[in-house]
C-alpha positions as CSV (number, residue, x, y, z in Angstrom):
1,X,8.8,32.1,19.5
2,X,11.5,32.2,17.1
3,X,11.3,28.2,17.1
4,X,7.9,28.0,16.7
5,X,8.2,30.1,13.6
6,X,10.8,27.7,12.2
7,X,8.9,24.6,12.8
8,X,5.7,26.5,11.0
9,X,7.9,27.1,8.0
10,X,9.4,23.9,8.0
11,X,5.6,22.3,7.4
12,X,5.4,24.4,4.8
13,X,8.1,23.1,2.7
14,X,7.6,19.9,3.7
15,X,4.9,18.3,2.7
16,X,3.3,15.4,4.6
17,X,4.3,11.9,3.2
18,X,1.9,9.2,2.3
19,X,2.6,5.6,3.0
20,X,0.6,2.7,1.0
21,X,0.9,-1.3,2.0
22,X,-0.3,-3.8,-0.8
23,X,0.6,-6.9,1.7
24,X,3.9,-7.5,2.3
25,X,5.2,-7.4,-1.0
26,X,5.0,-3.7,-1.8
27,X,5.6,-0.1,0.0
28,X,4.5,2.5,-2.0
29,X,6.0,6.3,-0.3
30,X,5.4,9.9,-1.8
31,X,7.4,12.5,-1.0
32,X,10.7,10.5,-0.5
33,X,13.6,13.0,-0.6
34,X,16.4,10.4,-0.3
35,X,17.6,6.8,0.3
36,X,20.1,6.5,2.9
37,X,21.1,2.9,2.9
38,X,19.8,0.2,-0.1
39,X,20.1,-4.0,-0.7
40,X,18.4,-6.2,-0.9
41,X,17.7,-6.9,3.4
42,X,17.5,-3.6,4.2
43,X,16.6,-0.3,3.1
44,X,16.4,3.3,5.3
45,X,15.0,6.8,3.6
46,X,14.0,10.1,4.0
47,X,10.4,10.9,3.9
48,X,9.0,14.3,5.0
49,X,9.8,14.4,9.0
50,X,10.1,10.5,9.0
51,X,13.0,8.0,8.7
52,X,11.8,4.8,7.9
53,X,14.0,1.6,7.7
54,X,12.1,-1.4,5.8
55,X,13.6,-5.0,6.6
56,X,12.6,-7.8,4.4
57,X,14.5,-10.6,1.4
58,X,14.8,-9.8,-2.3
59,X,13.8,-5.8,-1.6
60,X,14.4,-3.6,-4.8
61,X,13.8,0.3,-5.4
62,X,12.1,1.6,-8.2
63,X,10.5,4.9,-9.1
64,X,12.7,7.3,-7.5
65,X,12.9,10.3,-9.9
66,X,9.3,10.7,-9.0
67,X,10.0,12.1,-5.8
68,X,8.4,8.6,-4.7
69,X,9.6,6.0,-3.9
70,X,8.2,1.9,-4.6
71,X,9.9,-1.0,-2.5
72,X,9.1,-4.6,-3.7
73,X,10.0,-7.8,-2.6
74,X,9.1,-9.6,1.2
75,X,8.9,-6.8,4.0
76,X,9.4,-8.0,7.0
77,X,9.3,-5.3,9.1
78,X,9.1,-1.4,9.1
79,X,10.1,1.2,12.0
80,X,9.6,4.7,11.3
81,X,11.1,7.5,13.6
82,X,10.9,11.1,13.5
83,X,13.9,13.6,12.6
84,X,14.7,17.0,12.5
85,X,16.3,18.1,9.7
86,X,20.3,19.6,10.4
87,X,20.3,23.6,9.9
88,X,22.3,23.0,6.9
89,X,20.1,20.5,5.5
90,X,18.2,21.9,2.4
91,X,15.2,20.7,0.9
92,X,15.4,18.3,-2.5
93,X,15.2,21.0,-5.5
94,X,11.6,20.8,-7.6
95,X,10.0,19.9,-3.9
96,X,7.4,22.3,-2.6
């Protein structure tokens, strides 16, 4: 019970992400709390319950501040997994 309850509030602060393809030259994520790895072959991030890991050539971040995130360049490939966030894990500040 006491689970389900957590996993309720957990929704609730974290909002679902969107993901938007133009091609393969752009990925366009909302609600990206944080980058995790970044060159230009490969990048991995945080976005709501997902981890996603984007493969590609000449990949470049922009538009983090947002709380978004834009990825340019050739994508080759994207695998997304879901995670549960650590107990001590907090939620990015100004997200709700």
């Amino acid at each position: 019970m006491l689970e389900k309850l957590r996993e309720r509030a957990d929704d609730a602060l974290n909002p679902v992400s969107g993901i938007h393809i133009d091609s393969n030259r752009e990925l366009i994520v909302e609600n990206c709390r944080r980058i995790e790895e970044c060159d230009d072959i490969f990048m991995q991030f945080i976005s709501g319950k997902l981890r996603v890991q984007v493969w590609g050539s000449g990949l470049r971040a922009f538009d983090f501040k947002t709380h978004g995130l834009v990825i340019r360049g050739r994508i080759t490939r994207i695998e997304f997994a879901e995670r549960r966030r650590p107990r001590n894990e907090r939620p990015a500040s100004g997200m709700h």
